[in-house]
C-alpha positions as CSV (number, residue, x, y, z in Angstrom):
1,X,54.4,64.9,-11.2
2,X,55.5,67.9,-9.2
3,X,55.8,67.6,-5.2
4,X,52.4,70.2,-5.0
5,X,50.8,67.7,-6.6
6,X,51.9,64.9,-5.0
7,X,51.2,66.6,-0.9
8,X,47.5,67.2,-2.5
9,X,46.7,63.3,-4.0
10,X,48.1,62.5,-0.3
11,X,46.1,64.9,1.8
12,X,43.3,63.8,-0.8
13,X,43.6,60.3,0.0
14,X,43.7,60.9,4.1
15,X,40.7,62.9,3.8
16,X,38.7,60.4,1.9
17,X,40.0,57.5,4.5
18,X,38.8,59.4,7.1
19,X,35.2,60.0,5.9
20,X,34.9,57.0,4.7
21,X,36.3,55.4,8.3
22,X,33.6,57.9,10.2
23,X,30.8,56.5,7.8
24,X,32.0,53.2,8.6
25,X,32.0,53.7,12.1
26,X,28.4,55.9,12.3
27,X,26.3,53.7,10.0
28,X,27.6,50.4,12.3
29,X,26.1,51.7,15.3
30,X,22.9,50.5,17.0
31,X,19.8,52.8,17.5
32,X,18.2,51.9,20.9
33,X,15.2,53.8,22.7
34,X,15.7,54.3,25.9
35,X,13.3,55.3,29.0
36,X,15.8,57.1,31.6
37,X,13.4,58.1,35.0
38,X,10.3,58.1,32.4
39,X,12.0,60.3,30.3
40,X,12.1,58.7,26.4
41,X,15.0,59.2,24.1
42,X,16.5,57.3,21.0
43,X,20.6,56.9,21.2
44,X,23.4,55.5,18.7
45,X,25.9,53.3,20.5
46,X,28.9,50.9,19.8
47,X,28.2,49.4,23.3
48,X,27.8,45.6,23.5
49,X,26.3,45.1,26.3
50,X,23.0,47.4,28.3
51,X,25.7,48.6,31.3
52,X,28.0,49.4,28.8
53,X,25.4,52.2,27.3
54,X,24.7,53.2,30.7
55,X,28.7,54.1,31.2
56,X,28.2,55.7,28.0
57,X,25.7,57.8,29.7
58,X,27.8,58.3,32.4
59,X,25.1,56.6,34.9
60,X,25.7,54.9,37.8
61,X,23.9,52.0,38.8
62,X,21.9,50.7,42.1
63,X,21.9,47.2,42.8
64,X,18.2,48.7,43.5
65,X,17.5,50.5,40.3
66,X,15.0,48.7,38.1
67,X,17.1,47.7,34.5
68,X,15.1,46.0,31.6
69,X,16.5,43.9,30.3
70,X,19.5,43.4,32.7
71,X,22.8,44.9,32.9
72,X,25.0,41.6,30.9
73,X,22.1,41.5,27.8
74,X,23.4,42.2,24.5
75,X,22.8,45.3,23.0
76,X,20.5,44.6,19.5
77,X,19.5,47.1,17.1
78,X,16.1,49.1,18.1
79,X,15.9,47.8,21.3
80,X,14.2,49.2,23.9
81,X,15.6,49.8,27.3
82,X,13.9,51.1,30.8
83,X,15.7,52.1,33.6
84,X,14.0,53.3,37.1
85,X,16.4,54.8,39.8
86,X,15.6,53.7,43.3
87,X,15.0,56.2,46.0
88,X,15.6,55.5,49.6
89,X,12.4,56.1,51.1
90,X,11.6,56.0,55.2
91,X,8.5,54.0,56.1
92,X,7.3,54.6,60.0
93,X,4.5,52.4,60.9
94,X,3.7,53.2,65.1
95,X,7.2,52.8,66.8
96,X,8.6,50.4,64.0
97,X,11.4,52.6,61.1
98,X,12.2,50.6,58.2
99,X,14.9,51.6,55.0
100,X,13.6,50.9,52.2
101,X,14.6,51.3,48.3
102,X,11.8,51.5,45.8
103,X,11.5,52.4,41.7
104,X,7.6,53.0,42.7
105,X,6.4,56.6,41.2
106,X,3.9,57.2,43.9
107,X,3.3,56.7,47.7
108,X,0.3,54.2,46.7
109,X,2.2,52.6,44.1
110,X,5.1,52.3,47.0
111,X,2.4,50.7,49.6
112,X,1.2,48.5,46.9
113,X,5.0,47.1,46.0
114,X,5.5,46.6,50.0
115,X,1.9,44.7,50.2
116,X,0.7,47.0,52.9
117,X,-3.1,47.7,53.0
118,X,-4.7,50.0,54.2
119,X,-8.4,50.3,56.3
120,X,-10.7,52.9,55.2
121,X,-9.8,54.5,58.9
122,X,-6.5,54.2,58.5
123,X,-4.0,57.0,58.1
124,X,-0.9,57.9,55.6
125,X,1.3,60.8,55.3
126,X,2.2,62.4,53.0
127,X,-1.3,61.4,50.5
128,X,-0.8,58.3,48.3
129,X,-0.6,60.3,45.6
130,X,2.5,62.1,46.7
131,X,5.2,61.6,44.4
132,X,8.3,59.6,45.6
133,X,11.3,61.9,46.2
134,X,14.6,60.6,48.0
135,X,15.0,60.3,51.6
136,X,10.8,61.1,51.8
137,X,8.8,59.4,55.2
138,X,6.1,57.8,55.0
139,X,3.9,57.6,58.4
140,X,1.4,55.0,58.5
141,X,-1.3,55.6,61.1
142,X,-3.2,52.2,61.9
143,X,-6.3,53.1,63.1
144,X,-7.7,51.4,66.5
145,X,-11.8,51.8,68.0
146,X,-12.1,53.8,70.9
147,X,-14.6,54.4,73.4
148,X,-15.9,57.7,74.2
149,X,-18.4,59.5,76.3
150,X,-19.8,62.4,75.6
151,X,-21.9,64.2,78.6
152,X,-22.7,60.5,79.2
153,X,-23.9,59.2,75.9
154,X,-21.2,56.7,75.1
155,X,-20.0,55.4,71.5
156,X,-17.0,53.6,69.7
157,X,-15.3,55.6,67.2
158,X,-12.2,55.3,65.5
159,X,-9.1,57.0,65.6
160,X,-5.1,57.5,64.7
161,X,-4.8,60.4,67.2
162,X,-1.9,59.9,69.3
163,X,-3.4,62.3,72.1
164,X,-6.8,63.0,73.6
165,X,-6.2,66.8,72.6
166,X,-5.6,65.1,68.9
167,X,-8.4,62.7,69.4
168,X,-10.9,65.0,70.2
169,X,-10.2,67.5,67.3
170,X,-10.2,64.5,64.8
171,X,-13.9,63.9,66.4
172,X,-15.0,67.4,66.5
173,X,-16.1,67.8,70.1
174,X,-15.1,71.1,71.7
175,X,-14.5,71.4,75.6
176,X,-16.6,74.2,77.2
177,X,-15.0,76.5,79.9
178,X,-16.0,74.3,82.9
179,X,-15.5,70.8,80.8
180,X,-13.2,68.1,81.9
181,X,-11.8,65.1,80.6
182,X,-10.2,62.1,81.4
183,X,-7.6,61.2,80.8
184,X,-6.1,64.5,80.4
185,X,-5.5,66.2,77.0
186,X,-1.7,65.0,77.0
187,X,-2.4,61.5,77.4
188,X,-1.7,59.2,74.8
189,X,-4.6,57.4,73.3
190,X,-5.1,53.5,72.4
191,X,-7.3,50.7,72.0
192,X,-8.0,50.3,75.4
193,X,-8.4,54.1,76.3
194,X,-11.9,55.4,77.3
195,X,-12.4,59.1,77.0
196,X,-14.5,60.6,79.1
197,X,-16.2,64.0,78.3
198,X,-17.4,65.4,81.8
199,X,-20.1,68.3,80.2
200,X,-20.1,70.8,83.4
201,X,-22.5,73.4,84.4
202,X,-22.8,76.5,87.0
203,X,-26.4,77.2,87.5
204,X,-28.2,79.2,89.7
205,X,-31.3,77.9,91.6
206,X,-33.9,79.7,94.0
207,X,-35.8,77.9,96.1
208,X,-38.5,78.6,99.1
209,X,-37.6,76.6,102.2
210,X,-40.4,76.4,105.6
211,X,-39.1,77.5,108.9
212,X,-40.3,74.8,111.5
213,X,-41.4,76.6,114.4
214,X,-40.2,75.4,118.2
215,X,-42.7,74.4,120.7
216,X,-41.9,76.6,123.8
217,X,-43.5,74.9,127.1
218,X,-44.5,76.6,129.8
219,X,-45.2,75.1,133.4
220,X,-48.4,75.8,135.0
221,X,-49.9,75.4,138.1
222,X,-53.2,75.0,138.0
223,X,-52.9,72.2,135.4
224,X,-53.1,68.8,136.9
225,X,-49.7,67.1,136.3
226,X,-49.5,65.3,132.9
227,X,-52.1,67.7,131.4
228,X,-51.1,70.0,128.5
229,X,-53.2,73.0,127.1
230,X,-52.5,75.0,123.9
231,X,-51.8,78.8,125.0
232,X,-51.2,80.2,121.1
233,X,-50.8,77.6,118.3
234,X,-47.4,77.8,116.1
235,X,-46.7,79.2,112.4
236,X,-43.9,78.4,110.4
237,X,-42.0,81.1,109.0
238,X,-40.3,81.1,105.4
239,X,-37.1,81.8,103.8
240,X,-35.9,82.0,100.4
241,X,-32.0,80.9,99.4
242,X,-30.3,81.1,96.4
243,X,-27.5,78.4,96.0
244,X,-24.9,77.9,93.2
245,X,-25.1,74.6,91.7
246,X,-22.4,73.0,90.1
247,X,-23.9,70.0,87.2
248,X,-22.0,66.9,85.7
249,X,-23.4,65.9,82.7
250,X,-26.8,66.7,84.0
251,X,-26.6,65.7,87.6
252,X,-26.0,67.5,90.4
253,X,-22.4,67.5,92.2
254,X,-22.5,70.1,94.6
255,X,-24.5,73.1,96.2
256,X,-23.5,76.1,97.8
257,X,-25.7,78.6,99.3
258,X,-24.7,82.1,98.1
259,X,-27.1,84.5,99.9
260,X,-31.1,84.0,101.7
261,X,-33.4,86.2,102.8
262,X,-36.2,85.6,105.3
263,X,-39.7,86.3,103.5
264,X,-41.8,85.4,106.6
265,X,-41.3,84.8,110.5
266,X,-42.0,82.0,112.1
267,X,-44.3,82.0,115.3
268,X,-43.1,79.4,117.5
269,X,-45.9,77.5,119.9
270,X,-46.7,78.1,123.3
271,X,-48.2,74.7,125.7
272,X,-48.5,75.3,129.2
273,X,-47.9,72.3,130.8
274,X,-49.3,71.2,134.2
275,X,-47.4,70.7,137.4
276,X,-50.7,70.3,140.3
277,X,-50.2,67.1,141.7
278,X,-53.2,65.1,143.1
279,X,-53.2,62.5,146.1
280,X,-52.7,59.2,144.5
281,X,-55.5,57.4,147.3
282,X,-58.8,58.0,147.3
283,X,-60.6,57.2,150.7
284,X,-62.9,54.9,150.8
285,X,-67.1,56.9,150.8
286,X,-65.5,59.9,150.3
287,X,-67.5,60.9,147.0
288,X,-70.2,59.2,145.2
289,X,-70.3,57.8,142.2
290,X,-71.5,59.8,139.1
291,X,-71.3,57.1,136.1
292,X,-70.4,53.3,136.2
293,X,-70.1,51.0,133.8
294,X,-68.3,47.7,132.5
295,X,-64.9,47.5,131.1
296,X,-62.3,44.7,130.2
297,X,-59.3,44.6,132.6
298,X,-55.6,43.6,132.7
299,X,-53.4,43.9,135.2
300,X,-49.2,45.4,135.4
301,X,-46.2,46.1,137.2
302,X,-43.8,48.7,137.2
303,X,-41.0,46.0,137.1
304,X,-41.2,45.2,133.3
305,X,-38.4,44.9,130.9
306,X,-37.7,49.0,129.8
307,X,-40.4,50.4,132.0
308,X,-39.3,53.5,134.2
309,X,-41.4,53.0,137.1
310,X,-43.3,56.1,135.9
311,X,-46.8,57.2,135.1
312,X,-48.0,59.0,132.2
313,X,-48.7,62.1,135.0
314,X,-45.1,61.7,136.6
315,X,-46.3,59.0,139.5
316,X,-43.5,56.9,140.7
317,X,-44.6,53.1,140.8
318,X,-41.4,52.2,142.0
319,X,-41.2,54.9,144.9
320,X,-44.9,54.3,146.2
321,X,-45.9,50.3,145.7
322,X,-49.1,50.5,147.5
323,X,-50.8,53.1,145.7
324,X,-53.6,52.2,143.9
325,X,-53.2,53.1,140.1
326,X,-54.9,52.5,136.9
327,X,-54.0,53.1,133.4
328,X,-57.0,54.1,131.2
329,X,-57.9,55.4,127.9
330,X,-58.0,59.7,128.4
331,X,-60.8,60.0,125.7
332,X,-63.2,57.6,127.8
333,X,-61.4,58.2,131.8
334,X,-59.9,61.9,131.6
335,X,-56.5,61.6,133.7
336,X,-56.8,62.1,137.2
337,X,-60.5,60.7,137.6
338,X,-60.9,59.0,140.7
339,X,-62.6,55.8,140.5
340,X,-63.8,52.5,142.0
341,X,-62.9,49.2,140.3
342,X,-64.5,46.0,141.4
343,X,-62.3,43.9,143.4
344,X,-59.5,46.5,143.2
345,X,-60.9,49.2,145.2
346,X,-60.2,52.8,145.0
347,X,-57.6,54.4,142.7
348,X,-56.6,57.2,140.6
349,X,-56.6,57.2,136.8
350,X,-53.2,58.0,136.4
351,X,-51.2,56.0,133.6
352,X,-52.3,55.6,130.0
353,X,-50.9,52.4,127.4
354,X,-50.3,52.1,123.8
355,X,-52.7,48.9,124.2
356,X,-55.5,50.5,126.1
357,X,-58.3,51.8,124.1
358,X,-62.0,52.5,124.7
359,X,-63.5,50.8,127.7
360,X,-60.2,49.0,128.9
361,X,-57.9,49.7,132.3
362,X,-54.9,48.6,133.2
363,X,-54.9,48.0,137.1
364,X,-51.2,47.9,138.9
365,X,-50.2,45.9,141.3
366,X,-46.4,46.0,143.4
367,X,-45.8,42.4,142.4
368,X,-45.9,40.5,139.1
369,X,-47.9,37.2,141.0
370,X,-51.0,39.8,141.8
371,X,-50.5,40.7,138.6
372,X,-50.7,37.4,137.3
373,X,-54.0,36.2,139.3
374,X,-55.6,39.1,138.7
375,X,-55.3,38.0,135.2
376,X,-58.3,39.4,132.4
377,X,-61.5,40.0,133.4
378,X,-64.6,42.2,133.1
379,X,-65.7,44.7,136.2
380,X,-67.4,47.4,136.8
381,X,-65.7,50.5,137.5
382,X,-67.5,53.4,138.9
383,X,-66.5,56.7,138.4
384,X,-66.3,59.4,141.3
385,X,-67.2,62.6,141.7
């Protein structure tokens, strides 16, 4: 044969070696299925081994990343292979951070793979249905009762707020102008906080007030001393004011008078008040006798614990120890009657006593020992012209 023909039976033969060595090497591979990050797809390989197929791939590995079946199994025709890439995920629960790596798909499937549970008051972020991305945070707000009072009215709610301002927009209740509460609005909130909601109001209230009028006395000379008589009788007046009152949860706090007016004078009263003195003796068959009768006697001093030596018409008992001086009731003796008391004598009715009422006297002697023998008894008095 000629050289041509000898370069083409060579080139012939390469050619066929060659297919036939890529059939060879094609139709002894292994078809495996494999799940990459959910994503299905069905692969030839020559690899032995599962990590071999994933350096295939040209994937690298995390001790973290979930591998089914594991990294050193044997690869096998149609077999089925499921690889989940971890993602580094932040979880923050109050002031504790944690690192952790997870396969999970979701932010519930994550809590579910770390065994945290969760209250129906507690709080996550972002949802639990967020999907898990690399480097996300997940905030875990464990919800704690708290006491609040609202105007007063007090209930336990609960709450993840981390401030009263946050609390009380979680709870819906809106501060008014004049509101307070306490703690303030910055304040961080926990178990053992009580918020206090202090509902304030300004209100305005008018009322009518009396005017007390003033006794004015007037001395007068004619009057016997001790006597008093009405000249014109007293009116109160009245005034209207109109205060600004401030209200905590329904009470009142404060009151300020903003303006009054006077809607009526008063008219004050007028007593004249007598200042004739009478001779405190009476000498003996000087008058006669007009009306007598029998009363129930006692006898005093002026030397008693508290008394001030004085009578009910100014008469010093102290001053003058031998005058004769009785203390009566002014509805049955009128003050300043001059009388005659069996086995007392003359005298003046002068004094008056809480204790003597009706058809009693009170006779006075200088010492407490007459006083004492005089003792109780019933005489006759006789009353004088």
């Amino acid at each position: 044969m000629s050289k041509k023909k000898w370069m083409i039976i060579i080139a012939s033969f390469v050619v066929f070696s060659a297919a036939v060595g890529f059939l060879f090497y094609e139709t002894t591979k292994k078809t495996v299925a494999i799940t990459l990050d959910g994503q299905e797809e069905t692969i030839k390989t020559h690899a032995t081994t599962v990590k071999e197929i994933f350096a295939e791939l040209d994937i690298s590995l995390h001790s973290e990343d979930y591998v089914s079946p594991s990294e050193n199994t044997k690869v096998k025709n149609n077999q089925k292979i499921v690889w989940k890439p971890a993602k580094q995920v932040q979880m923050v629960q109050g002031n504790e951070k944690k690192q952790i790596w997870t396969t999970a798909k979701t932010v519930e499937a994550f809590l579910k793979e770390q065994n945290i549970s969760l209250s129906e008051h507690d709080k996550v972020q972002p949802t639990v249905d967020t999907k898990v991305k690399h480097n996300l945070i997940v905030q875990i707000d464990r919800a704690f009762s708290v006491t609040v009072l609202d105007g007063g009215a007090e209930k336990q709610v609960w709450s993840t707020s981390t401030t009263v301002a946050d609390f009380l927009l979680q709870q819906g209740i809106t501060l008014n102008e004049l509101d307070r509460v306490e703690p303030s609005l910055e304040e961080q909130v926990n178990e053992k906080t009580k918020v206090n909601v202090i509902r304030v109001e300004k209100v305005t209230d008018v009322v009518e007030e009396p005017i007390k009028f003033a006794v004015v006395t007037k001395k007068d000379h004619t009057l016997a001393k001790g006597t008093e008589k009405t000249i014109s009788s007293g009116q109160e007046g009245l005034v209207k004011k109109e205060y600004e009152v401030i209200l905590e949860n329904g009470e009142e706090v404060s009151r300020k008078l903003l303006r009054e007016s006077t809607m009526k004078e008063k008219r004050d009263k007028v007593v004249a008040v007598g200042t004739k003195t009478t001779t405190q003796t009476v000498s003996r068959g000087s008058v006669n006798a007009v009306k007598e009768f029998y009363v129930s006697s006692t006898a005093y001093t002026a030397n008693c614990n508290g008394c001030s030596g004085r009578t009910a018409t100014g008469f010093n008992l102290k001053a003058n120890p031998n005058a004769k001086i009785i203390a009566v009731d002014p509805s049955v003796i009128p003050l300043g009657t001059k009388v005659f008391v069996e086995g007392y004598g003359y005298a003046i009715a002068a004094d008056t006593g809480s204790a003597i009422k009706g058809n009693k006297i009170d006779v006075f002697f200088a010492s407490k020992s007459d006083a004492y023998r005089w003792g109780r008894k019933k005489v006759l008095i006789k009353i004088l012209e």
